[in-house]
TORMAR-784034 format. One line per field, with one value per atom (N, C-alpha, C): x, y, z. Coordinates in Angstrom, 3 decimals, always signed. Example, Ala and Ser with C-alpha at 12.3 -4.5 7.8 and 13.67 -1.06 7.14 Angstrom:
% TORMAR-784034
px = [+13.190  +12.300  +13.200  +12.850  +13.670  +12.900]
py = [-5.690  -4.500  -3.300  -2.250  -1.060  +0.030]
pz = [+7.800  +7.800  +7.800  +7.080  +7.140  +7.870]
END
This chain:
% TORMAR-784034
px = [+26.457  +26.123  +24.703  +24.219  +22.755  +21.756  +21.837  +21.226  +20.959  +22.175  +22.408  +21.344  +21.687  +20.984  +19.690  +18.753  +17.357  +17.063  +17.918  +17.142  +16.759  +18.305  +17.740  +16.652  +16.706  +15.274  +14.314  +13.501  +12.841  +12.961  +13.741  +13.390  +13.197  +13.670  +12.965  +11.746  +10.793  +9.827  +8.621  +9.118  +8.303  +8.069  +8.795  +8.619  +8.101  +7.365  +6.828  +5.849  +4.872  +3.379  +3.717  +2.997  +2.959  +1.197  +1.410  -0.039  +0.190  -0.692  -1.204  -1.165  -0.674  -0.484  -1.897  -2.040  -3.294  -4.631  -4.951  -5.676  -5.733  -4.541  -4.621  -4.540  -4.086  -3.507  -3.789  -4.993  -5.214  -4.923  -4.924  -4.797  -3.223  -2.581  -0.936  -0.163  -0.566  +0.307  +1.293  +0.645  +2.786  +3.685  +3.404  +4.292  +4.887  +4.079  +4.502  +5.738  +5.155  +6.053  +7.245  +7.010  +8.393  +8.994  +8.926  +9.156  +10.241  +9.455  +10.121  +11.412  +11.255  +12.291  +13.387  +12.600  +14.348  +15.015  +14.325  +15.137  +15.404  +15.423  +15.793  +17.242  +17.421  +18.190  +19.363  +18.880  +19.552  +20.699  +19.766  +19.946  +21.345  +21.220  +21.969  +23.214  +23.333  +24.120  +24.870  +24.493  +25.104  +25.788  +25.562  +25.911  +25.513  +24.704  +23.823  +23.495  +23.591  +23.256  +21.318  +20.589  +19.473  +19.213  +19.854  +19.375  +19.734  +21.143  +21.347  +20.239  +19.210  +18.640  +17.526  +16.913  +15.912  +15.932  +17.174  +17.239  +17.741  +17.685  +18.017  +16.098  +15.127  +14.081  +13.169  +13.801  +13.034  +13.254  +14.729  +15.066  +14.060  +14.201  +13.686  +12.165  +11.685  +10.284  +9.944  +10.824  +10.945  +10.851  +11.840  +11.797  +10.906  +10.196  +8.997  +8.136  +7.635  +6.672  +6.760  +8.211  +8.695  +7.968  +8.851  +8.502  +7.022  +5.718  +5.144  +4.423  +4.909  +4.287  +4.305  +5.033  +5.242  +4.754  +4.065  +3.128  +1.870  +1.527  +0.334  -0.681  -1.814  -2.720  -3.803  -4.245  -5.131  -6.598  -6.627  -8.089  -8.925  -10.222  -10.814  -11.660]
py = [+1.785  +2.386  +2.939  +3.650  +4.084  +2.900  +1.397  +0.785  +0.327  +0.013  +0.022  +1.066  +2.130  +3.232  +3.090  +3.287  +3.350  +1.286  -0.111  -0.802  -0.358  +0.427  +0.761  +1.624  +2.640  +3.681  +2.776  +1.617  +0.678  +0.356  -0.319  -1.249  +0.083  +0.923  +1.756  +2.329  +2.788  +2.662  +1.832  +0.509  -0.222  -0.617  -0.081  +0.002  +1.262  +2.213  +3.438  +3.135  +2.439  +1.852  +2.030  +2.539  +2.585  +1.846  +0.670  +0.394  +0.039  +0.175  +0.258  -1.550  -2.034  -3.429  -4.077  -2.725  -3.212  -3.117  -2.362  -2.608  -3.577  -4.222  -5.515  -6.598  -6.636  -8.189  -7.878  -7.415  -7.643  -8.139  -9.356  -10.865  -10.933  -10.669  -10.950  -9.611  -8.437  -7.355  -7.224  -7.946  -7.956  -8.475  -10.054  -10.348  -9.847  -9.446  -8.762  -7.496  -7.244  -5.789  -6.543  -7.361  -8.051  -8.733  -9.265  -9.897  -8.994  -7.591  -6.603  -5.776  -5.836  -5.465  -6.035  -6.886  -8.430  -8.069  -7.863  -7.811  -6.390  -6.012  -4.334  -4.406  -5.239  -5.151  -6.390  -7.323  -7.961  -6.906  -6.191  -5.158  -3.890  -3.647  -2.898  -3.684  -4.986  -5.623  -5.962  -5.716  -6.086  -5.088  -3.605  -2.316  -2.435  -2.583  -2.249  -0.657  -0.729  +0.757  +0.932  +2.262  +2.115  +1.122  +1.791  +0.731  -1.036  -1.176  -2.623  -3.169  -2.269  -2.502  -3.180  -2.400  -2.436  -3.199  -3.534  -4.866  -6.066  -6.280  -7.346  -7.690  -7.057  -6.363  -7.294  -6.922  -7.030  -8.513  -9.398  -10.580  -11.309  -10.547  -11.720  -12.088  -11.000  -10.888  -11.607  -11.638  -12.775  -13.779  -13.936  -15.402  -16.041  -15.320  -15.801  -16.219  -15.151  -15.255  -16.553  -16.842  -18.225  -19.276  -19.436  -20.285  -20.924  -19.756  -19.709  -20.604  -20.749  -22.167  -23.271  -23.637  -25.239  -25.416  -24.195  -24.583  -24.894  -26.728  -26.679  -25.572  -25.574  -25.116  -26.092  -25.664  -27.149  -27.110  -28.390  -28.269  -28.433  -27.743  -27.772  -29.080]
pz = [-20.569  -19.294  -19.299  -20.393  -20.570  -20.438  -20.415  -20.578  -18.790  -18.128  -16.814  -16.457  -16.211  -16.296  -16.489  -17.516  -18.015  -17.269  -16.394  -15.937  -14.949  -14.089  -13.027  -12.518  -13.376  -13.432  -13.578  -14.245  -14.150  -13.100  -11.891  -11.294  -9.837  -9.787  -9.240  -9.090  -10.374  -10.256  -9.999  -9.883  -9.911  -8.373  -7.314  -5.933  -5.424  -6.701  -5.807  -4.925  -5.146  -5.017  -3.275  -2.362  -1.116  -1.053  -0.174  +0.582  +1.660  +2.565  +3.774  +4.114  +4.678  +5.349  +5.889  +6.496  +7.458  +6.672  +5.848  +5.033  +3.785  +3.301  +2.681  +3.127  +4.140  +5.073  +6.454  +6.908  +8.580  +9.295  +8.728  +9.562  +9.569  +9.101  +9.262  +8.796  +8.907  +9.289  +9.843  +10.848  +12.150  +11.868  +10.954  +10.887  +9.628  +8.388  +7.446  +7.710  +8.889  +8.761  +9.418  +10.498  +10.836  +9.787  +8.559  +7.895  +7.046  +6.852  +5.886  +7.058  +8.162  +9.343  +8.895  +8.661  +8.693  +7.831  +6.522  +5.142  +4.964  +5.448  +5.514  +6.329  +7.438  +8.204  +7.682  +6.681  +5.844  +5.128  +3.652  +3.145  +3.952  +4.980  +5.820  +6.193  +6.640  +6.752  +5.234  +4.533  +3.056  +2.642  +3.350  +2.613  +1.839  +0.706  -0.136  -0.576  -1.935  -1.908  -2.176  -2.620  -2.424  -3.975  -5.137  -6.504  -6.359  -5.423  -5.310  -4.944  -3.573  -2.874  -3.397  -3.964  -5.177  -5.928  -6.765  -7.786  -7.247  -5.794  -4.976  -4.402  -3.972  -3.544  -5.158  -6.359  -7.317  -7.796  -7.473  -7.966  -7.222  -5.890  -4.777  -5.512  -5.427  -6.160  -7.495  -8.332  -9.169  -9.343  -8.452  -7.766  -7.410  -6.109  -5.766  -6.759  -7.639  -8.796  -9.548  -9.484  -10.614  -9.790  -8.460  -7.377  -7.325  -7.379  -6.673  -7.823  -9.335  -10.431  -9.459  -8.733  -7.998  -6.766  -5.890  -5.142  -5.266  -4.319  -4.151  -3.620  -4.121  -3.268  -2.842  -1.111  -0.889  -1.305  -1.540  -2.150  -0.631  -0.712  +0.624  +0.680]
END
């Protein structure tokens, strides 16, 4: 159970980081924040608690990261 414990304290901290949308992504803020609406309202529909939340929040993020080996990028 301590181990449960000390991931979840990990995967909690690693969502403290607050930034500003509009100052990293100008150009697509709206839909960013609509994007994070959705999955929030995903999240709510799941009953989810806040750590599920978080280590559901953190897979996704994973994921992506894995994913993101097999996208092209275009050459200009």
């Amino acid at each position: 159970m301590k181990n449960i414990d000390n991931s979840r304290e990990h995967y909690l901290k690693k969502f403290r980081a607050e930034n500003r949308l509009d100052d990293i992504f100008p150009e697509s803020a709206d839909m960013i924040n609509k994007t994070g609406r959705q999955i929030v309202e995903i999240i709510k529909k799941e009953d989810l608690t806040y750590e599920q939340a978080y280590a559901s929040l953190q897979y996704a993020y994973n994921l992506l990261k894995y994913q993101s080996n097999f996208v092209k990028i275009p050459k200009d």
